[in-house]
N, C-alpha and C positions, 0 to 999 in steps of 0.2 A: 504494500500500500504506500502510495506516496503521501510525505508530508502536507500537503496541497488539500489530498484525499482526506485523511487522518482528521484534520484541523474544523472540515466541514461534517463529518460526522462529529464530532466533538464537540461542536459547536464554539472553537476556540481560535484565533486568528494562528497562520502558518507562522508566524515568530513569535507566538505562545509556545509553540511545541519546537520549533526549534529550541527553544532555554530549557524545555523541559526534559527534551534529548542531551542537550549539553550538559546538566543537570547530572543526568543518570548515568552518564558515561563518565564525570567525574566524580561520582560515586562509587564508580565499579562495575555498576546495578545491567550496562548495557555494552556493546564492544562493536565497533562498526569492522567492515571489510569493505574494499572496493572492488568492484568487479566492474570495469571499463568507466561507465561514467554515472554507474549506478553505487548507492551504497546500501548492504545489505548489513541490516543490524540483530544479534544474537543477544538473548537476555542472558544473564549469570543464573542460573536459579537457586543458584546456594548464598548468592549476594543476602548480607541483614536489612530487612528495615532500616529505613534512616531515622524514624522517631525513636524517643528513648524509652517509648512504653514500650515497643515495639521488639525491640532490637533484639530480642529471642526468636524474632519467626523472620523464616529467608523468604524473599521473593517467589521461590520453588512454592513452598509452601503455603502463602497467600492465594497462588495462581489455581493449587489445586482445589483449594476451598471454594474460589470463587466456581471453577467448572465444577464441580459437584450439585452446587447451586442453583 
């Protein structure tokens, strides 16, 4: 999905979610690759929450709650 794409389901402007890709990726949370002129981006899923209540439950684990859901 393109950021473009991403932003309008979202309902958020495309340089809302670019900070928020920038964001994650300086967190760990996401890891880009290039592949010619595209960037295809991988989650960590063992990455921690970034809140501090949080910070026992990894992203993996968030994701699966939510699909269960």
């Amino acid at each position: 999905m393109r950021i473009r794409d991403l932003a309008v389901r979202v309902g958020v402007t495309e340089r809302a979610i670019q900070r928020m890709v920038m964001e994650l990726r300086e967190a760990g949370v996401l890891t880009v690759n290039k592949q010619g002129r595209r960037n295809l981006y991988a989650i960590n899923l063992d990455a921690p929450l970034r809140h501090e209540v949080e910070r026992g439950v990894t992203v993996g684990e968030l994701l699966r709650f939510l699909i269960a859901t």
